[in-house]
C-alpha positions as CSV (number, residue, x, y, z in Angstrom):
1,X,81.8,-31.3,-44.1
2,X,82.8,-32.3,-40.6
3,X,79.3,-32.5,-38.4
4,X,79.4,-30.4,-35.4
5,X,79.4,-30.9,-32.2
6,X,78.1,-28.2,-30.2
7,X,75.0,-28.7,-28.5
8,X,71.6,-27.0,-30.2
9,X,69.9,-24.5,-27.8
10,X,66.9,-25.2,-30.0
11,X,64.0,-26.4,-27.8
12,X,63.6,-30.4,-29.1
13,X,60.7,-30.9,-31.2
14,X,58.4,-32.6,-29.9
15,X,57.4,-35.6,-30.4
16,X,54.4,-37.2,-32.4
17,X,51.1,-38.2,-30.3
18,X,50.6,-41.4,-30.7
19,X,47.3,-42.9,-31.0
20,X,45.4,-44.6,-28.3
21,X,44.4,-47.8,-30.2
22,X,42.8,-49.5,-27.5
23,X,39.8,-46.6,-27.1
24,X,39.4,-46.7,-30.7
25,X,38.9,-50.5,-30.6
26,X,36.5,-49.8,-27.8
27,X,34.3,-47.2,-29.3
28,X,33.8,-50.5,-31.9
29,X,31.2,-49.1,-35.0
30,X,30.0,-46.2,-32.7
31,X,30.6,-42.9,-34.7
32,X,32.9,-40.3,-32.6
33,X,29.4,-38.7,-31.2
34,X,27.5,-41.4,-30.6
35,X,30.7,-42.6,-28.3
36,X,30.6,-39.1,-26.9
37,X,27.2,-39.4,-25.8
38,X,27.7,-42.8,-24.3
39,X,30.4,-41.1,-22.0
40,X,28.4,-38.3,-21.1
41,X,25.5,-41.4,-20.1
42,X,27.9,-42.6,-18.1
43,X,29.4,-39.9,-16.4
44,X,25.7,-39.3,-15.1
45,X,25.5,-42.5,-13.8
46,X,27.9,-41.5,-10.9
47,X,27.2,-38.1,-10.4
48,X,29.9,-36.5,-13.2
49,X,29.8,-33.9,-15.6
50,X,31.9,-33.9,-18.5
51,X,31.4,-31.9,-21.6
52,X,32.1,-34.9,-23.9
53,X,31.8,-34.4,-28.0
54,X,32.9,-36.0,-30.9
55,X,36.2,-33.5,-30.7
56,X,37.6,-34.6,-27.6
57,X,36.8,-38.4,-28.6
58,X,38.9,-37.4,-31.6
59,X,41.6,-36.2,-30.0
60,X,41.8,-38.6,-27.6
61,X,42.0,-41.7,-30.4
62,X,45.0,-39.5,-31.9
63,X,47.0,-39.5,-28.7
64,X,46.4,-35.6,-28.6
65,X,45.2,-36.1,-24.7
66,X,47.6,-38.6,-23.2
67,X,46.1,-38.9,-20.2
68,X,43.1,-37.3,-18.9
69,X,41.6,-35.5,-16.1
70,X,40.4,-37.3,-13.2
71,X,36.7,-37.1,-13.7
72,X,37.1,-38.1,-17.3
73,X,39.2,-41.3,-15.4
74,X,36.6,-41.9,-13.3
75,X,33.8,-41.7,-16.2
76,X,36.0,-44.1,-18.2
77,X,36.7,-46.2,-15.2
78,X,33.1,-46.9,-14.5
79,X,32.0,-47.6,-19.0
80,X,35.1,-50.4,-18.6
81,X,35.4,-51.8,-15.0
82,X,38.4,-53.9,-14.2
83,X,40.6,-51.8,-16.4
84,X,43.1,-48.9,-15.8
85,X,44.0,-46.4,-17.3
86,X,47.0,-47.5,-19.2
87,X,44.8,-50.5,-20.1
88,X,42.7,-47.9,-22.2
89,X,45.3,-47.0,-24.0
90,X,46.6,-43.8,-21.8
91,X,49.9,-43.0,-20.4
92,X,50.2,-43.4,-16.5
93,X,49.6,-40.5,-15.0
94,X,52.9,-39.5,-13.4
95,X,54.8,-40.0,-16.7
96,X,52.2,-37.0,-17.7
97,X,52.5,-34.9,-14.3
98,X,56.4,-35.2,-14.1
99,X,56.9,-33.4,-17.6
100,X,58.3,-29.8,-17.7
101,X,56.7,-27.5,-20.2
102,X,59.8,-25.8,-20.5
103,X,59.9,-25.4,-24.3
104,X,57.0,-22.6,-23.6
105,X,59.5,-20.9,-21.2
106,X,56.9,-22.2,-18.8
107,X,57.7,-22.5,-14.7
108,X,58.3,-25.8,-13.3
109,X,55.1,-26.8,-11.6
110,X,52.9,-25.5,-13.7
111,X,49.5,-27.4,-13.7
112,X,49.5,-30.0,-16.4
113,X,46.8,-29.9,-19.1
114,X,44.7,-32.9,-17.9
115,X,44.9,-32.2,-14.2
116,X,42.1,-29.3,-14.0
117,X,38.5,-30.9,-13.5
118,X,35.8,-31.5,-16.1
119,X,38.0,-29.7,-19.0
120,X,37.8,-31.9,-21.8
121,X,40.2,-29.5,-24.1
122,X,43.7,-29.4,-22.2
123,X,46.8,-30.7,-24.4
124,X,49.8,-32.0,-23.8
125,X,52.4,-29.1,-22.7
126,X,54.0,-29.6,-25.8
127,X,50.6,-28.8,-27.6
128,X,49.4,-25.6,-25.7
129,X,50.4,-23.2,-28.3
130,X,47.5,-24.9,-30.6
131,X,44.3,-26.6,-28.6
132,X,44.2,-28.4,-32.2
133,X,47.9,-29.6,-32.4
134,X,47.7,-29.5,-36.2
135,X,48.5,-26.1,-37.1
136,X,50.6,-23.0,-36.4
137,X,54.0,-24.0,-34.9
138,X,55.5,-21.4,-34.5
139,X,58.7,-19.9,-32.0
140,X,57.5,-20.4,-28.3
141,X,59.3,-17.4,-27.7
142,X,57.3,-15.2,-30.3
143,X,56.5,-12.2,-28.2
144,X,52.5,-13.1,-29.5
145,X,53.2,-17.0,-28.9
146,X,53.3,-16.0,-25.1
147,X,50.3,-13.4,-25.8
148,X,48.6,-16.8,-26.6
149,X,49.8,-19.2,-24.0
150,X,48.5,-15.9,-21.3
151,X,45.6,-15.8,-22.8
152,X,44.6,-19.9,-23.1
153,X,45.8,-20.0,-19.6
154,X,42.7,-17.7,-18.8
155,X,40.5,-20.0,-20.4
156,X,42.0,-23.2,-18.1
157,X,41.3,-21.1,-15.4
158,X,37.6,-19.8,-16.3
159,X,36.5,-23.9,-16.3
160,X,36.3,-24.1,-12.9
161,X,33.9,-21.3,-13.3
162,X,31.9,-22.6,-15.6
163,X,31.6,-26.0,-13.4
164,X,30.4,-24.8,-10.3
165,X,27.7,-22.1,-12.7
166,X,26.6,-25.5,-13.9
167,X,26.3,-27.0,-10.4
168,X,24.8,-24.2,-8.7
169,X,22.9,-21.8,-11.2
170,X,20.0,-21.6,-13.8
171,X,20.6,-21.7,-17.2
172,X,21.3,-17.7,-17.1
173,X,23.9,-18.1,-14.6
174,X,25.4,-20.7,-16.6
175,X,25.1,-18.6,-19.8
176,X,26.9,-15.8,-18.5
177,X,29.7,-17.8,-17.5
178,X,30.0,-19.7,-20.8
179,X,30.1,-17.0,-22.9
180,X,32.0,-14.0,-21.0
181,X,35.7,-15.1,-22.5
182,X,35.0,-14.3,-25.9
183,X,32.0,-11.3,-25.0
184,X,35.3,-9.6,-23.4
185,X,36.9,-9.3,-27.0
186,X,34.0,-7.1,-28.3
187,X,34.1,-4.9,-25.3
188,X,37.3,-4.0,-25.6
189,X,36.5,-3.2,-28.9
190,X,33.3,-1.4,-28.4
191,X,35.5,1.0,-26.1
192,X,37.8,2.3,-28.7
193,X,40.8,0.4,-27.1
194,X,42.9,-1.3,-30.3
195,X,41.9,-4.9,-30.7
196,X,45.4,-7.1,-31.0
197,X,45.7,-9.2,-34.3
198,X,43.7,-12.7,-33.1
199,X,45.7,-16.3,-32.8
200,X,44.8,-19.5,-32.0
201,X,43.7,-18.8,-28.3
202,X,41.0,-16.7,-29.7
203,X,40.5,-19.4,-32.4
204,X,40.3,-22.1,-29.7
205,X,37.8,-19.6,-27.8
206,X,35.3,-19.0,-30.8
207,X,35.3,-22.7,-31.2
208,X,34.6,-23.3,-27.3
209,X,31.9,-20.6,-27.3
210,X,29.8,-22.8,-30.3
211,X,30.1,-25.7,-27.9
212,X,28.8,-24.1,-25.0
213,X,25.8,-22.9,-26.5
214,X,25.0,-25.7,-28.2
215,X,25.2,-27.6,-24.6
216,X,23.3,-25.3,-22.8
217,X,20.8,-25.5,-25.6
218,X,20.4,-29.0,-25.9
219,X,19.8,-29.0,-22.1
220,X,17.5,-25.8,-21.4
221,X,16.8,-24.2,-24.6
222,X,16.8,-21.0,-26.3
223,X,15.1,-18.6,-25.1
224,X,17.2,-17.8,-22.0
225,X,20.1,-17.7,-24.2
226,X,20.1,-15.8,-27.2
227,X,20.6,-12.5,-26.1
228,X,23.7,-13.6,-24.5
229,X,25.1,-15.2,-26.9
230,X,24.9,-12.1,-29.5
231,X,27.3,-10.4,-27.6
232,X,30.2,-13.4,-28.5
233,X,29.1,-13.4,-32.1
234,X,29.9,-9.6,-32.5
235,X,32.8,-9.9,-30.9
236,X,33.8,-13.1,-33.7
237,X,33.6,-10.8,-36.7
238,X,35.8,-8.2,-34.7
239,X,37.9,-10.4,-34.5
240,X,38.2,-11.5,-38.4
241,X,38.1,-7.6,-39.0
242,X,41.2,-7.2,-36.8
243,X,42.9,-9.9,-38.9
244,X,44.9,-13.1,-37.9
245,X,48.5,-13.4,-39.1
246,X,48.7,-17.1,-39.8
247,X,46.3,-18.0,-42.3
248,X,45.5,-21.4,-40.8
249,X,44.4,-18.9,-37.7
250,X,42.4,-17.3,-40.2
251,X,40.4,-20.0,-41.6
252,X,39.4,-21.2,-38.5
253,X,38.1,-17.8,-37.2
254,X,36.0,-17.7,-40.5
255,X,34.9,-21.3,-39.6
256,X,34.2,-20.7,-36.2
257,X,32.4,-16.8,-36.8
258,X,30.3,-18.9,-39.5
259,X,29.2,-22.0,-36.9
260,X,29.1,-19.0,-33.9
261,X,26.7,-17.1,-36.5
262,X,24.2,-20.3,-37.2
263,X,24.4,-21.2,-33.6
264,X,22.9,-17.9,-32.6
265,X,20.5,-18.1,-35.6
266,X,19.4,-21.0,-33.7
267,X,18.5,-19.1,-30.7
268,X,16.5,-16.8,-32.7
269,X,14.9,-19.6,-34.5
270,X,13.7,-22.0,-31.4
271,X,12.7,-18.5,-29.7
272,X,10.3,-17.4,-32.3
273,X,12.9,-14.4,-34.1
274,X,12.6,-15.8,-37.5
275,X,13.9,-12.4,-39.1
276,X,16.8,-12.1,-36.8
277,X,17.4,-15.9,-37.2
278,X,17.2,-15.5,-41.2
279,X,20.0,-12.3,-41.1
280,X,22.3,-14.9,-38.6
281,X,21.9,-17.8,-41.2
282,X,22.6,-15.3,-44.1
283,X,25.6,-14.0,-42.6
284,X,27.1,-17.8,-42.0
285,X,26.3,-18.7,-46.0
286,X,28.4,-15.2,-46.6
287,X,30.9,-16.3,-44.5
288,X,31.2,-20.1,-46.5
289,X,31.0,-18.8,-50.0
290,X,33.9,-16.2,-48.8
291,X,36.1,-18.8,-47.6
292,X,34.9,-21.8,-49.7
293,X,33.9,-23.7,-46.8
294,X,31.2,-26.1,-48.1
295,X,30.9,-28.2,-44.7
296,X,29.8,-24.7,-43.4
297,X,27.8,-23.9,-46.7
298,X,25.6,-27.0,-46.2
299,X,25.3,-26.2,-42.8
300,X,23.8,-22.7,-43.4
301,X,21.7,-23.9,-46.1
302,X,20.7,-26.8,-43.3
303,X,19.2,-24.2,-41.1
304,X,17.7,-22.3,-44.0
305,X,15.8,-24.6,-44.8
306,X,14.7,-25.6,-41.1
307,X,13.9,-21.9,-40.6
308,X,12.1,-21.5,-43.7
309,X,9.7,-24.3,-43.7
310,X,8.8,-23.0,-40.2
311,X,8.1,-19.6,-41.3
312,X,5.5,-20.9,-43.6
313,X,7.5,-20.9,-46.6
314,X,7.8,-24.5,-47.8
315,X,9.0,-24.3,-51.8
316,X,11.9,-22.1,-50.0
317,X,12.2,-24.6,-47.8
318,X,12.7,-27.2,-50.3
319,X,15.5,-25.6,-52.5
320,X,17.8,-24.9,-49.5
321,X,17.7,-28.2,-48.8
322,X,18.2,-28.9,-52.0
323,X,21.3,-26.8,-52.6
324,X,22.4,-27.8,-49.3
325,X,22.4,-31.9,-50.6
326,X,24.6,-30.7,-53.6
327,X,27.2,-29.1,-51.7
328,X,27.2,-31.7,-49.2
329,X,28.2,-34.3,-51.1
330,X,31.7,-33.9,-51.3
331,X,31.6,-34.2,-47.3
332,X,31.3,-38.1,-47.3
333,X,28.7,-38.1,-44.3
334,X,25.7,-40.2,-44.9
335,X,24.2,-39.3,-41.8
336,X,24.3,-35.2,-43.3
337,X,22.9,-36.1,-46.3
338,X,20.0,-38.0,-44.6
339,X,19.4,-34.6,-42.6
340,X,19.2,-32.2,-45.3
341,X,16.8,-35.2,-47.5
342,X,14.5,-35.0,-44.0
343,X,14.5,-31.4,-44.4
344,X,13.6,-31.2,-47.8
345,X,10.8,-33.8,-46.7
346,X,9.5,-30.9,-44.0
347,X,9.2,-28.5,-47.3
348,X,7.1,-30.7,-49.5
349,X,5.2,-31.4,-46.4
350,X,4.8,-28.0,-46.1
351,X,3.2,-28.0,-49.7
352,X,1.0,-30.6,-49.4
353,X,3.0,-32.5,-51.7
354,X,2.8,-36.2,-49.9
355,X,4.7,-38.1,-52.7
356,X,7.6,-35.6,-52.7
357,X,7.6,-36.0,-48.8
358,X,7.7,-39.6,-48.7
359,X,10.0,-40.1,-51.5
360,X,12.7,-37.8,-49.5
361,X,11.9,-39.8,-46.6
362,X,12.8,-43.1,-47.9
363,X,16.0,-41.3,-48.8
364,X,16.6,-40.3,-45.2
365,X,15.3,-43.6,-44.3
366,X,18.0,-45.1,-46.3
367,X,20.9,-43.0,-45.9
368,X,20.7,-43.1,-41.8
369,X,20.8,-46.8,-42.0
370,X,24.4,-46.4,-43.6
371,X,25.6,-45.6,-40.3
372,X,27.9,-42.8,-38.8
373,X,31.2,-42.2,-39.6
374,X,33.8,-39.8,-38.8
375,X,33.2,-37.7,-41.5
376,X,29.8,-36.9,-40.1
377,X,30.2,-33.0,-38.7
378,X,30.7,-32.3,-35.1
379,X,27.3,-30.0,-35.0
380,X,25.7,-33.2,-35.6
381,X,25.7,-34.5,-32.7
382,X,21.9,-34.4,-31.8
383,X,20.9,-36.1,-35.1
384,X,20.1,-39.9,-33.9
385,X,17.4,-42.1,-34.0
386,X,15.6,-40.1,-31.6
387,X,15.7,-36.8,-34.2
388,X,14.9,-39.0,-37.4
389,X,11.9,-40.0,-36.0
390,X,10.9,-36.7,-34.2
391,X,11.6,-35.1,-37.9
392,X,9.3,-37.7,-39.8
393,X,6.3,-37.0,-37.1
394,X,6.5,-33.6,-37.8
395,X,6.1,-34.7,-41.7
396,X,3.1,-36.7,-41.2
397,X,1.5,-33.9,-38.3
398,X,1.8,-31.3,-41.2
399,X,0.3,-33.8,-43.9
400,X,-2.5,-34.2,-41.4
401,X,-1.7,-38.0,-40.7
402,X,-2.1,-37.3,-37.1
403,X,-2.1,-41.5,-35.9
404,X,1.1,-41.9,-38.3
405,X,2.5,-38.9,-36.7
406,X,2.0,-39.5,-33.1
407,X,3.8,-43.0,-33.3
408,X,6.8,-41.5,-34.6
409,X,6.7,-39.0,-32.0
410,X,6.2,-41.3,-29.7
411,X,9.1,-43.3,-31.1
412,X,11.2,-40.2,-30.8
413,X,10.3,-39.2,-26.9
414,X,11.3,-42.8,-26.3
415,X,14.4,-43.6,-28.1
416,X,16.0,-39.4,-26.8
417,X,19.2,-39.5,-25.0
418,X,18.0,-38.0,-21.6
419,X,20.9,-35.3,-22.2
420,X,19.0,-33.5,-24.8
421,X,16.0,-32.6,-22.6
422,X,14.9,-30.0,-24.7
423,X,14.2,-32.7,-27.5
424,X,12.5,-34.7,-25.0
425,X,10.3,-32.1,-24.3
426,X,9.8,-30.8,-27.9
427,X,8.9,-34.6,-29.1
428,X,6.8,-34.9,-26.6
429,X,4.7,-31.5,-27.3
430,X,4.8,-33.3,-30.5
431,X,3.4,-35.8,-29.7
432,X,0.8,-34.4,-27.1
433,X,-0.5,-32.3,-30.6
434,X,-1.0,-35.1,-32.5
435,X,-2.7,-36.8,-29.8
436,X,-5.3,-34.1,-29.5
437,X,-5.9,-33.8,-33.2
438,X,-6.3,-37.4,-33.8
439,X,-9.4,-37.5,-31.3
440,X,-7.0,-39.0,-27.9
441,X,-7.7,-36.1,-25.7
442,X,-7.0,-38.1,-22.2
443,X,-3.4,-39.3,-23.9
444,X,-2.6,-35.7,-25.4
445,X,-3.3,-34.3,-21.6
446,X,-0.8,-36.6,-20.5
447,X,1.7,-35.7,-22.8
448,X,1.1,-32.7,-22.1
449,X,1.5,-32.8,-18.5
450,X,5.3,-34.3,-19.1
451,X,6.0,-31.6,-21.0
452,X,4.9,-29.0,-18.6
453,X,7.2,-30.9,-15.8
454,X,10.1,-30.5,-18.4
455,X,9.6,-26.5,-18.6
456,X,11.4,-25.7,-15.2
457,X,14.3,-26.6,-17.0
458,X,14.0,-25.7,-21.1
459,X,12.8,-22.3,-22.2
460,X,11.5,-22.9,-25.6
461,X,8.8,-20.6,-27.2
462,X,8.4,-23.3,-30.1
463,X,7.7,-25.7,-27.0
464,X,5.3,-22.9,-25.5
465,X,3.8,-22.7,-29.2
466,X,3.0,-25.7,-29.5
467,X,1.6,-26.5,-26.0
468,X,-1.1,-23.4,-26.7
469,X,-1.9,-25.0,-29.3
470,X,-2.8,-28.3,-28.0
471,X,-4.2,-26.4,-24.9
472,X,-6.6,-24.6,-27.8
473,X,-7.9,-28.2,-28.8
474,X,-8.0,-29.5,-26.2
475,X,-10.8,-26.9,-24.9
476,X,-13.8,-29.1,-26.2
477,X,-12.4,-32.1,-24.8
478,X,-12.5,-30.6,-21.0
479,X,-14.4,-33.1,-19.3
480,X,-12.4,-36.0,-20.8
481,X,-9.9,-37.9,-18.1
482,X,-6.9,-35.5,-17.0
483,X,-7.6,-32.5,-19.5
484,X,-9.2,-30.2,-17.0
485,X,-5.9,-30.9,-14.9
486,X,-3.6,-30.4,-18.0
487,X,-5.3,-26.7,-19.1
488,X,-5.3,-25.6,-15.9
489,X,-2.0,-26.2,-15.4
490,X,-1.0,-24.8,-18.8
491,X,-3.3,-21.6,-17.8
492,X,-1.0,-20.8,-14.7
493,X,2.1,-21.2,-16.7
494,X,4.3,-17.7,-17.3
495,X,4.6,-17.0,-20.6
496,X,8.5,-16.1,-22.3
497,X,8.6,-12.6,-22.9
């Protein structure tokens, strides 16, 4: 057969990302997070804000983001001076800004993906369809393709909202703006209005709401949060209820629903909700065994078991970690598997069961010396040095070792990326406790007093917890140096509601 001539009017395919090799070679034996965490470090040092995660490091090293936005330049600029940009590995920026997104019937001009500040999830144009460029090709001119393109557009666009809530407002202000896009799904629901079947906007917007709240948590806590974020986690299981066409859509609305769902069990947790927390971290384990998601399974059981041992029931405590090790197995992350054995230390703790503890502590011990690796799950981000140690002084603290305890505390307060300042302030409440039950009352009062500089900026009622109870030991111990300053202090602090 004689091949044709005539001209396709086919869009071209596009063409394969191709990976940046030099940032991979850069980010050397750093997992994808820890590399993330280095950028954000250094997008503080001059004055940035970027929203850096293991994700976007990800995508990045697969050539996903060809060239990025210009705070992300200058971030990257400053961690490798004497270097430009297509000496990292990206394409110059006006091979990027002269492309037309035509083949998403798109007009010419339209802003280019890495052009808007501080958004670390714009894609090439031939990518927009699918933040994830892995799944769900589909026609560009699919009536619900441009549904989709509309509706991802709105989420460029709300980033420059969310970056001046984060300049100017508290952590409510900040809140609201980073969880409206998907609360406005529910609402329309809630009003009777018909909810359209979701695609991967939504999917991308589920996935960008988990983010957000884990930011906003790592950086101010829970208590401001969680009633906010209830609102996006209704509107997730709408959306599964209203049903995606693609499949691939739909697994990663199950994912994201189940992540959204431990997330906001999370809340609950640090602010003292234990039975809404439990339902939350039920509702995730539902949402893995339907879908046979076992990176979401150990997750659930992860905070299961966190929750548990909290709520004073350690043997529970013990077997969800437990059943979260066998499931997480298969995952190949070393750095998981030394998570869940710290959290089935934190249950024999919990039973006064010292050779169980320190036997899954060696385990931890061992398995985080193994080092990251890219299997190791995005949500893992906070899990470091810093969190090892913090884990293991809790241990002790509950064994009654208070000396043993306060050094890893102190270890962990130390060794805390200054990002996560609710950590900082939850290790050092940690170690403030230990300090006054070990018979160090002017060194707990100091601790102490850094926490309570640290609570204009975190709302934690585990924090608060733990503070009263220090304050409470401390009450003997009044005429010792800088304890009369410390519980007076604490005395005129507002309590959370």
């Amino acid at each position: 057969m004689a091949s044709s001539k005539v001209t396709s009017s086919q869009p071209t395919p596009p063409r394969p990302p191709r990976p940046n090799l030099v940032l991979r070679e850069l980010r050397g034996q750093r997992s994808p997070a820890e590399f993330a965490a280095a950028v954000r470090r250094a997008a503080r040092e001059i004055g940035e804000r970027v929203s850096c995660d293991a994700r976007y490091v990800g995508r990045v090293e697969a050539g996903e983001i060809r060239c990025p936005n210009y705070a992300y330049e200058r971030v990257f600029l400053h961690m490798f001076p004497g270097r430009t940009l297509t000496d990292l590995g990206f394409a110059p920026r006006a091979s990027v800004r002269g492309r037309r997104a035509g083949a998403l019937g798109e007009t010419r001009g339209a802003p280019e993906p890495y052009d808007t500040p501080n958004r670390q999830d714009r894609q090439d144009p031939q990518d927009r369809q699918d933040p994830r460029g892995r799944e769900d090709r589909h026609d560009p001119y699919d009536p619900q393709a441009r549904d989709e393109s509309r509706a991802l557009h709105e989420n460029y666009e709300e980033s420059d909202v969310l970056r001046r809530a984060f300049m100017t407002g508290g952590s409510a202000t900040v809140a609201a703006a980073s969880l409206g896009r998907i609360g406005l799904a529910f609402d329309a629901a809630a009003a009777g209005r018909p909810l359209r079947r979701p695609g991967t906007s939504d999917a991308y917007a589920l996935e960008e709401a988990v983010r957000r709240i884990r930011v906003l948590d790592d950086r101010h806590g829970a208590d401001g949060l969680y009633q906010r974020a209830s609102a996006p986690l209704r509107a997730a299981y709408e959306l599964l209820d209203a049903g995606a066409t693609r499949q691939a859509t739909a697994d990663r609305l199950h994912s994201g629903a189940g992540e959204l769902a431990i997330s906001v069990g999370w809340l609950a947790h640090d602010s003292g909700r234990f039975d809404d927390a439990r339902s939350h971290y039920a509702e995730a384990l539902a949402t893995a065994r339907l879908t046979g998601d076992d990176a979401l399974e150990a997750h659930a059981f992860c905070n299961t078991a966190f929750l548990a041992r909290d709520a004073g029931r350690p043997r529970e405590a013990v077997r969800a970690a437990q059943a979260a090790q066998r499931v997480g197995r298969s995952l190949g992350s070393d750095r998981l598997m030394s998570l869940l054995a710290l959290r089935e230390a934190g249950g024999w703790a919990g039973l006064a069961d010292r050779t169980g503890c320190e036997q899954a502590l060696v385990r931890a011990q061992t398995l985080f010396e193994r080092g990251p690796s890219d299997a190791d799950p995005e949500w893992m981000s906070f899990y470091g040095e810093a969190e090892l140690e913090g884990l293991e002084a809790q241990c002790w603290s509950t064994l009654g070792d208070w000396s043993r305890a306060a050094r890893h505390a102190h270890r962990a307060a130390h060794l805390q990326d200054p990002h996560f300042t609710r950590n900082i302030a939850l290790y050092t409440a940690e170690l403030a406790d230990d300090l006054a039950r070990g018979g160090r009352p002017d060194e707990a009062a100091a601790a102490g007093m850094r926490v309570l500089d640290l609570l204009d900026q975190v709302q934690s009622s585990r924090i608060q917890t733990m503070l009263a109870g220090t304050a409470r030991v401390l009450l003997p111990h009044r005429r010792a140096s800088g304890v009369s300053g410390f519980l007076d202090r604490h005395a005129s602090v507002p309590r959370t509601a």
